[in-house]
C-alpha positions in Angstrom: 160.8 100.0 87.0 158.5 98.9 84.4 157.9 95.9 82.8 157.1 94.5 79.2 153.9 92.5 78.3 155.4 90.8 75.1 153.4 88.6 72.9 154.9 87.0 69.8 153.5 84.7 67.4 154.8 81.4 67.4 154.7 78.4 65.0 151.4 77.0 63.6 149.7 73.9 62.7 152.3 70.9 61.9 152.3 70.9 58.6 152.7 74.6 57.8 155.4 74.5 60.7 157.5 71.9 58.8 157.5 73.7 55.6 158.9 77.0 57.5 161.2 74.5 59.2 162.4 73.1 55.6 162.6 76.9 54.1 164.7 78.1 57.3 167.2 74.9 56.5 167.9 76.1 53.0 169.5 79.6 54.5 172.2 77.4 56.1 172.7 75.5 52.5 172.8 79.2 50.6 175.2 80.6 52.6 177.4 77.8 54.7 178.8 78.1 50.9 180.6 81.5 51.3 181.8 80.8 54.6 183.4 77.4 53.8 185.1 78.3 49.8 185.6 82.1 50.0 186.3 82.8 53.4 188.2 79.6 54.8 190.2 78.7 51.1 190.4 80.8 48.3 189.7 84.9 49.2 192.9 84.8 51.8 195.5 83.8 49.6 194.1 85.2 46.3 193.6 89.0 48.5 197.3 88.8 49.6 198.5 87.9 46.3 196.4 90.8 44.6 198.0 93.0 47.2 201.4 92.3 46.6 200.6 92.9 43.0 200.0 96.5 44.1 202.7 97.1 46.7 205.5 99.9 47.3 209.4 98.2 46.8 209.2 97.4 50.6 206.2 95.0 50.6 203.9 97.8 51.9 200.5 99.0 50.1 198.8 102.2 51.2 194.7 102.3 51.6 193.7 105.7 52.5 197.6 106.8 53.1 198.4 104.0 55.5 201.1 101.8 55.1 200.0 98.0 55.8 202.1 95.3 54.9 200.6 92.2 52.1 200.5 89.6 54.5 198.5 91.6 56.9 195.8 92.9 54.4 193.6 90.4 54.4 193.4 89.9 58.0 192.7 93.7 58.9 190.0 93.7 56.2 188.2 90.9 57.9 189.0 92.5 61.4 187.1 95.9 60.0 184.1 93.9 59.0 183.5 92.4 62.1 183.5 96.3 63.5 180.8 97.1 61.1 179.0 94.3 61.7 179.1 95.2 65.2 178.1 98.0 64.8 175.1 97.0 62.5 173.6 94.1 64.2 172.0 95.5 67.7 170.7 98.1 65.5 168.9 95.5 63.1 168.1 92.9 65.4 166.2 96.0 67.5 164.4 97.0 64.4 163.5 93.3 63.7 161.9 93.0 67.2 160.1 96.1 67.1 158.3 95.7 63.4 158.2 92.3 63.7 159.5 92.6 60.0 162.2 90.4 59.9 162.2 89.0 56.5 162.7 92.0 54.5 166.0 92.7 56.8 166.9 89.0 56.3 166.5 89.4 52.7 168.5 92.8 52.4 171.1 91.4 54.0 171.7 88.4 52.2 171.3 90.1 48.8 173.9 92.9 49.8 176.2 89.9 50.7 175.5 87.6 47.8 176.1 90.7 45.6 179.2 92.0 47.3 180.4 88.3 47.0 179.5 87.6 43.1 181.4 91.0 42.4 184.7 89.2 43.5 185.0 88.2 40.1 185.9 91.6 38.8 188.9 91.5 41.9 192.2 90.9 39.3 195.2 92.4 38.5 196.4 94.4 42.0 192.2 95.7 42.8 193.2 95.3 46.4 191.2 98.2 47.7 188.3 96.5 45.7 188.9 93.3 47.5 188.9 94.6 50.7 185.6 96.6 50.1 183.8 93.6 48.9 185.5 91.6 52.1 183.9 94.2 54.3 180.3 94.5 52.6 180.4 90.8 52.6 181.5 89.9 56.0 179.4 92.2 57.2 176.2 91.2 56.0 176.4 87.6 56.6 176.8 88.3 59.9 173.6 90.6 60.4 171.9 88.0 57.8 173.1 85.0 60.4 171.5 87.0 63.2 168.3 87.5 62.0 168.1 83.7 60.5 168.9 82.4 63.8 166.3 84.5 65.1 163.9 82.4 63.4 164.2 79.7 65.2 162.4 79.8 68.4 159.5 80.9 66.2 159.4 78.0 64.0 160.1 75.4 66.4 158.6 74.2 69.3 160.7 73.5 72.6 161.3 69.4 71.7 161.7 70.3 67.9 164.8 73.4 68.1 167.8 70.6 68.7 166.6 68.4 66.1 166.1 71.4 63.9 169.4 73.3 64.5 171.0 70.8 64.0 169.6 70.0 60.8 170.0 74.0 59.6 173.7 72.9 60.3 174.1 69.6 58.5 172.6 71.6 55.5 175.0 74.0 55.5 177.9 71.9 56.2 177.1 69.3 53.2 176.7 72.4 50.6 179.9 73.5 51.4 181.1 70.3 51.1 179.5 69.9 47.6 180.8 73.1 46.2 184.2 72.9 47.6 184.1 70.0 45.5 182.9 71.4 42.5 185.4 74.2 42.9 188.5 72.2 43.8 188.0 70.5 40.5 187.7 73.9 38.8 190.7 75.4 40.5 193.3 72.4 40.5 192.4 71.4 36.5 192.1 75.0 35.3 194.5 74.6 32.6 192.2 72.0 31.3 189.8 74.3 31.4 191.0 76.9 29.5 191.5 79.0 32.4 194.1 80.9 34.0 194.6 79.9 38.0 193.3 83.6 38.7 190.0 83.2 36.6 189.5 79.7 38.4 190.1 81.6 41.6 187.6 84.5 41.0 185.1 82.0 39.1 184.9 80.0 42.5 184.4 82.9 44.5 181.7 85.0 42.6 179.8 81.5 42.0 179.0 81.4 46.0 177.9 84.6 45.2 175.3 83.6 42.4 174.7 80.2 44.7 174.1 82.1 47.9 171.2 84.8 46.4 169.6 81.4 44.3 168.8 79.6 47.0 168.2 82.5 49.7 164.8 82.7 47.7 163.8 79.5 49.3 163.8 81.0 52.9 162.6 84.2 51.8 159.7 82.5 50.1 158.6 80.2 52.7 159.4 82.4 56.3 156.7 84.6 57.4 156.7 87.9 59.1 154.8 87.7 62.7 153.4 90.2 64.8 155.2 91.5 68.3 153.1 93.1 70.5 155.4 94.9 73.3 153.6 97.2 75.7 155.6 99.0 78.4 154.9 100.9 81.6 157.3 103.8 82.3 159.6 102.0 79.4 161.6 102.7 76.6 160.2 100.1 74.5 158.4 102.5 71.8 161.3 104.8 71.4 163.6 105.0 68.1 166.2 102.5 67.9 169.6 104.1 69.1 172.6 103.7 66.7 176.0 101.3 66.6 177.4 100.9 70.1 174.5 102.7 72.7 171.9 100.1 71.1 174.2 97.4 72.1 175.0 98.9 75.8 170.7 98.9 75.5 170.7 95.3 74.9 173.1 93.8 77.4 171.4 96.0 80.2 168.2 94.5 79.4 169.4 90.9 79.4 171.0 91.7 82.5 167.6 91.0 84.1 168.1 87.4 82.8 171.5 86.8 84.8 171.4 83.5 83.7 171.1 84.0 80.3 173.9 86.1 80.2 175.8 82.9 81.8 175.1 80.8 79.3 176.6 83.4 77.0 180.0 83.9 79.0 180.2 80.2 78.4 179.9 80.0 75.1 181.5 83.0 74.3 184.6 81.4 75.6 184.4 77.6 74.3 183.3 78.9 70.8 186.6 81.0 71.0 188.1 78.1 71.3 186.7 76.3 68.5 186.8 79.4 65.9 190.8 79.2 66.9 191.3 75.8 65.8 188.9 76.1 62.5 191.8 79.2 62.2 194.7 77.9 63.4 194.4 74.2 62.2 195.8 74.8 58.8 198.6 77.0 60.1 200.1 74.1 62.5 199.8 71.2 59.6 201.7 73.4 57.2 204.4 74.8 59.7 204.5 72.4 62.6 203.8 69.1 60.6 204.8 69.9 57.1 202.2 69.1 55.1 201.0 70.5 51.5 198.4 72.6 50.5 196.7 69.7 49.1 196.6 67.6 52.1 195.8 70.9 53.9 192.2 72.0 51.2 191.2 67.7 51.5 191.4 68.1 55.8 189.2 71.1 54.8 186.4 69.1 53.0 186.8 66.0 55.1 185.8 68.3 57.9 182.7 69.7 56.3 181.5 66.3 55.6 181.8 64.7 58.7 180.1 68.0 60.0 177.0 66.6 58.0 177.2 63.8 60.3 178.2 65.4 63.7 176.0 67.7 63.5 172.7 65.0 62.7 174.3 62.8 65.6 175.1 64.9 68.2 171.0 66.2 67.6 170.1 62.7 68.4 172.3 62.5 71.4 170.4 65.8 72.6 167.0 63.7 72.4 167.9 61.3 74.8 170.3 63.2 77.4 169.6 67.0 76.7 171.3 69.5 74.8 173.4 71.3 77.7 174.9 67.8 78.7 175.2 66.6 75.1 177.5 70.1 74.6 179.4 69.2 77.5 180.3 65.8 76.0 181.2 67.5 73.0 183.9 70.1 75.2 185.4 66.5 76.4 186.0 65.4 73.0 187.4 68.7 72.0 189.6 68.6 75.2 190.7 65.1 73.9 191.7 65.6 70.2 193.3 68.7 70.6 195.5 66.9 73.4 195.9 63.9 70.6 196.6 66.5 68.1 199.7 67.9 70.3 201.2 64.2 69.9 200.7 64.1 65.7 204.0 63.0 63.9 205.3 65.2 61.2 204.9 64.5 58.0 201.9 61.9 58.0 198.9 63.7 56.6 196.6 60.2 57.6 197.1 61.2 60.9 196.3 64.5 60.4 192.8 63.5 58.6 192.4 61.5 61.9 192.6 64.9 63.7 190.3 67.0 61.2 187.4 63.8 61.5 187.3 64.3 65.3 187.4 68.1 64.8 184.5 67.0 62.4 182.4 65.1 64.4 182.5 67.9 67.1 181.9 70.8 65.0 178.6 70.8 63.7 177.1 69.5 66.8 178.4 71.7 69.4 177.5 74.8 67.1 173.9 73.4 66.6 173.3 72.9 69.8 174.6 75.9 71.4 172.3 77.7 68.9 169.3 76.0 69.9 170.0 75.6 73.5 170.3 79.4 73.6 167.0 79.8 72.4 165.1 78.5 75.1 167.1 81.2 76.8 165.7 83.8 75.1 162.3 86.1 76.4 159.9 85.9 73.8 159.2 89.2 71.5 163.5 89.9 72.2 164.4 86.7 69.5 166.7 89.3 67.2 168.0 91.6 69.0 169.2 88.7 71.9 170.7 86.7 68.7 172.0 90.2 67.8 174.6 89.4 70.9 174.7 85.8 70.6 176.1 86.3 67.3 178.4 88.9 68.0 180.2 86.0 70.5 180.3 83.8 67.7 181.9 86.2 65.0 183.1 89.4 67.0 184.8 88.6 70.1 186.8 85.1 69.2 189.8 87.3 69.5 191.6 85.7 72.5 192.1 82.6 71.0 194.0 83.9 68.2 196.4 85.6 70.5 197.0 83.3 73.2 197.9 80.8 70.6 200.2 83.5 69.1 201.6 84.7 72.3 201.9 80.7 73.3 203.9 80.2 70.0 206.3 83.5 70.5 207.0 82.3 74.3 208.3 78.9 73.2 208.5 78.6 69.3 206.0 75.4 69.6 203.2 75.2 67.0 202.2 72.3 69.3 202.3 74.4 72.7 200.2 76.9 71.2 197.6 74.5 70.1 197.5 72.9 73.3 197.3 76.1 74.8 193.8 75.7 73.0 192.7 73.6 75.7 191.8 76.0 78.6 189.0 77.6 76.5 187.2 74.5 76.6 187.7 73.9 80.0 186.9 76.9 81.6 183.8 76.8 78.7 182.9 73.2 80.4 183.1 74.6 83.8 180.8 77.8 83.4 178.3 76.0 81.1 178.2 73.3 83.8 177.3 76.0 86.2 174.1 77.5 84.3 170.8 76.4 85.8 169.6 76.4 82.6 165.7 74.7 83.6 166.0 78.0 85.8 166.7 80.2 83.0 164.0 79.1 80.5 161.8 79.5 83.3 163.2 83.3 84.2 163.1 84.0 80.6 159.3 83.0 80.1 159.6 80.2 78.2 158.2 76.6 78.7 160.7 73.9 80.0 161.1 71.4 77.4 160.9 67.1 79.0 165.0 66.9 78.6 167.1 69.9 77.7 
């Protein structure tokens, strides 16, 4: 078998490094935006109620001849973008890693998305097929756009620098979707006020993370630099074309499966993040149906999350200084394990309690995203930084699917939104007990890469 002589170039001299660092932060703050207003508040609703604005007498609308109900619209749209994006990513993250031309895929991508998203103005009257489209192209593109910025980051970092920096990339995005969350909650509950109807407020909010997402992508995109990747292989397949969709992904996970303990790390946070990406889903659902609570309540929980993100996410960075990010991320399963157990004993009908609940969901977030991120980095053989992220990213947006449904199937069996939560538990647990497991000095050492003083 062969083997691969790869040389990459890495960060510079200290003060050009901290102005890559900076640009690389302000990705996060462009598009954290999108994923916090459009996605997680106003597209859902708004889609479904465009939909039923265009249904049959029996609730049904009909893309391409099929009959899918209003409710379930919005939910399949998002479930066909992560198949594209699926699709997409191995295939770019390869191409990134063989040209070593990263930026000008970063900057396709978040320009198709940006545009895709600003276009959501023009989605009124019963446009659903429009919606969905723009949904997809959207979706779709952050996610490749997310791969190949993560990417970045062993390159513009040094070993003892990546917590400190993920977690800052994550602080920035948490506090701009924080600030125009605000700025569009204002819009959309004073419309009238305004001039507006509540369906212009709705489409203003989601084109202008749009126009805010392709503004500030130009600082990444003027700051990151391209760098050379020199990969030379003996009886390989390194120089040939990059295979399409799914074979380029079976490509990938073959070649990381001489990095056993890589893959590890990724089985473990594949599961825990399922977790997580459950409740960010599923929180809302169990304060309106389990506790009772108002939409209002249910958008502030929203934004009181993102803020303490800000602050999680800087924190828990700290923590990883002084005890190391794998153990700093095992401290943060415990604390999910714990307010999702506190959140099974919440009284109806008391949304105080429930913004006690979305602070300690808070406080977790940010951190345990960060550092996962950057932990995985050290994981990662150098010249491979894309298409590796390619798969890391696909566990954080394409397979968080059996969350979903074991908090659905928990609910069915015993018609309690707080069994289901609870039911939430066991990702974290079994994510705690694999993570635990990793050798991950080992790995960083199998994967070529120097062993940072605490990690």
């Amino acid at each position: 078998m062969g083997t691969d002589t790869v040389r990459t170039e890495t960060a510079g001299p200290a003060g050009e490094r901290l102005r890559e660092q900076r640009g690389w932060y302000f990705y996060d703050w462009a598009c954290s935006v999108y994923s916090t207003s459009v996605l997680t508040v106003f597209l859902g609703p708004y889609l479904t109620s465009v939909a039923e604005k265009a249904a049959d007498a029996e609730g049904f609308v009909h893309p391409l001849g099929i009959p899918v109900r209003t409710g379930s619209f919005f939910a399949y749209s998002v479930s066909l973008s992560v198949i594209v994006a699926v699709l997409m990513m191995p295939l770019v993250g390869a191409a990134a890693d063989r040209t070593g031309r990263k930026k000008p895929l970063l900057a396709a991508a978040a320009y198709t998305g940006a545009a895709a998203t600003t276009a959501m103005f023009f989605l009124d009257g019963d446009r659903y097929l429009l919606g969905g489209l723009l949904l997809v192209v959207a979706n779709a593109a952050q996610s490749v756009a997310m791969m190949l910025y993560n990417s970045y980051l062993p390159q513009i970092a040094p070993p003892e620098e990546r917590d400190a920096v993920s977690s800052r990339g994550w602080a920035f995005g948490y506090a701009a979707g924080s600030l125009v969350l605000i700025a569009n909650l204002v819009l959309y509950t004073g419309h009238e006020s305004f001039g507006l109807s509540e369906s212009a407020a709705v489409r203003i909010c989601l084109a202008s993370a749009g126009l805010w997402w392709g503004a500030f992508a130009l600082v990444p995109l003027r700051r990151l630099r391209d760098r050379r990747s020199e990969q030379r292989t003996s009886g390989g397949s390194t120089g040939e074309p990059t295979a399409p969709g799914f074979r380029q992904l079976a490509a990938t996970v073959r070649g990381m499966r001489r990095h056993p303990l890589t893959l590890a790390f990724l089985l473990a946070y594949l599961v825990y993040n399922d977790g997580i990406q459950t409740v960010i889903s599923q929180a809302s659902v169990y304060g309106s149906e389990e506790l009772g609570l108002g939409q209002s309540t249910l958008i502030v929980a929203v934004l009181l999350v993102q803020v303490l993100a800000v602050a999680g996410a800087l924190g828990m960075g700290r923590l990883a200084r002084a005890y190391g990010a794998k153990r700093t991320i095992l401290g943060s399963l415990v604390a999910w394990t714990v307010t999702l157990a506190a959140g099974y004993f919440l009284p109806a009908g008391a949304p105080v309690w429930f913004f006690v609940l979305a602070a300690g969901i808070g406080l977790v977030l940010g951190g345990s995203q960060a550092l996962s991120r950057s932990l995985f980095s050290h994981l990662v053989p150098p010249g491979k930084e894309a298409e590796y992220f390619s798969a890391y990213e696909m566990s954080d947006r394409g397979m968080s699917w059996l969350g979903p449904l074991l908090f659905g199937l928990t609910y069915q069996l015993t018609g309690s939104y707080r069994d289901a939560i609870l039911s939430l538990v066991a990702f974290f647990v079994i994510g705690f007990a694999l993570l635990a497991r990793v050798q991950v000095r080992q790995a960083i050492t199998d994967a070529g890469n120097p062993v940072p003083e605490r990690i």
